[in-house]
C-alpha positions in Angstrom: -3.2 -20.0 -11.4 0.7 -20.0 -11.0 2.4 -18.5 -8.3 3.7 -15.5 -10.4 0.0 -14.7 -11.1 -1.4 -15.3 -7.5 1.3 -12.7 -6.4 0.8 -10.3 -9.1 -3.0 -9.9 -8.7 -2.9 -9.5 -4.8 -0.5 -6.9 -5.6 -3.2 -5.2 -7.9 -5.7 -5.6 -5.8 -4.0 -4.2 -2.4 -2.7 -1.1 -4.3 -6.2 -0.7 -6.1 -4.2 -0.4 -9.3 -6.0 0.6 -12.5 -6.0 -1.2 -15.7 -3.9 1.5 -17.5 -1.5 2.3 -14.7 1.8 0.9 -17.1 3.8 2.3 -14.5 2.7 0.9 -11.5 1.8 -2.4 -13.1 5.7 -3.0 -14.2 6.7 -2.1 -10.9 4.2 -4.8 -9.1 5.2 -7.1 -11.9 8.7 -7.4 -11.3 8.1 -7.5 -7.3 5.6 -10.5 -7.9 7.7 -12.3 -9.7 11.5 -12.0 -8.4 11.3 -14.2 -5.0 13.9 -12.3 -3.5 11.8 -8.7 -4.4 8.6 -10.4 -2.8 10.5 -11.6 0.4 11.0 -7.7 0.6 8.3 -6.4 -1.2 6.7 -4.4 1.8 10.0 -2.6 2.0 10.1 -1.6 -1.8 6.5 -0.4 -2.5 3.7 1.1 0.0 0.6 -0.5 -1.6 -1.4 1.2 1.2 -0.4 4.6 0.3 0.8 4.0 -2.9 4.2 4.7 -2.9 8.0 3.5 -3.4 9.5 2.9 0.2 12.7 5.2 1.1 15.8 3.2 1.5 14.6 0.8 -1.6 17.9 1.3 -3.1 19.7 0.1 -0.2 18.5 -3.1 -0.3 19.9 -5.1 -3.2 23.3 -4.6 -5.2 24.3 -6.4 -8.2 21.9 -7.7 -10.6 18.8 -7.5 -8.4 19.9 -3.6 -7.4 19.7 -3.9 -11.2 16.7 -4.5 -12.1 15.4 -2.3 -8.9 16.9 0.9 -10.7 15.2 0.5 -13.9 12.0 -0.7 -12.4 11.4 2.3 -10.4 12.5 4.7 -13.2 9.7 3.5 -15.3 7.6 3.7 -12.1 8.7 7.6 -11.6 11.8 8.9 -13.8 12.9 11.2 -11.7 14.6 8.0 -10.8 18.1 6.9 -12.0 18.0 4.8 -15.1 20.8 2.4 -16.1 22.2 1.5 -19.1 20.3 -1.6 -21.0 23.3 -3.0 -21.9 24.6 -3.3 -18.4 20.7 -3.8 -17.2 21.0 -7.2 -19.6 25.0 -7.9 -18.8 24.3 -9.1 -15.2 20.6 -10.8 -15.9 20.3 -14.8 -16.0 17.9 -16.0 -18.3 14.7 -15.9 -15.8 15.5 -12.5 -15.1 16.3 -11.3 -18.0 12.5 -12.5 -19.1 11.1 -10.9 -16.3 12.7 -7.5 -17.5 11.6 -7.9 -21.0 8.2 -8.5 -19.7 8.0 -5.6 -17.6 9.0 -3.3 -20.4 6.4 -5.1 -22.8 4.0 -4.0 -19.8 4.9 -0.5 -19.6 4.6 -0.2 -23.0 1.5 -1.4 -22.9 1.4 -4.8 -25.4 
């Protein structure tokens, strides 16, 4: 099991997360995955209670506050979105795979 995977099902399993939960499941996805996001995880998302920390948004800027804003409007859209054009701009090549696989997960394929 890669590291990616290791993160991603502890995730799961601390948040109790159920197979069809698209929403949650992108959100722990990209958290697993991004180091910097898993450094910090615990001040993004609540696993124990199940919800997005406040200040989340304060955390990163640039590409990472990036990816944050469209992760946590498919978690909850009352969230901001951005523009996937200027989502992708900023994105290097590993992220820019972990955002494409996020989406694929929220749309359930």
């Amino acid at each position: 099991m890669d590291i990616v995977t290791e993160r991603y099902s502890k995730l799961i399993e601390a948040d109790n997360t159920q197979e069809g939960d698209v929403e949650r499941l992108q959100l722990l996805y990209v958290l697993a995955r991004t180091d910097a996001f898993w450094e910090n995880q615990k001040k993004i998302y609540d696993t124990n209670n199940h919800v997005i920390v406040k200040g989340w948004d304060e955390l990163y800027d640039g590409s990472y506050g990036k990816m944050l804003q469209r992760t946590m409007h498919l978690y909850n859209s009352s969230n901001d979105d951005i523009a996937t054009v200027k989502l992708f701009w900023s994105l290097d090549e590993y992220n820019t795979q972990t955002m494409i696989n996020a989406q694929m997960i929220y749309c359930g394929l």
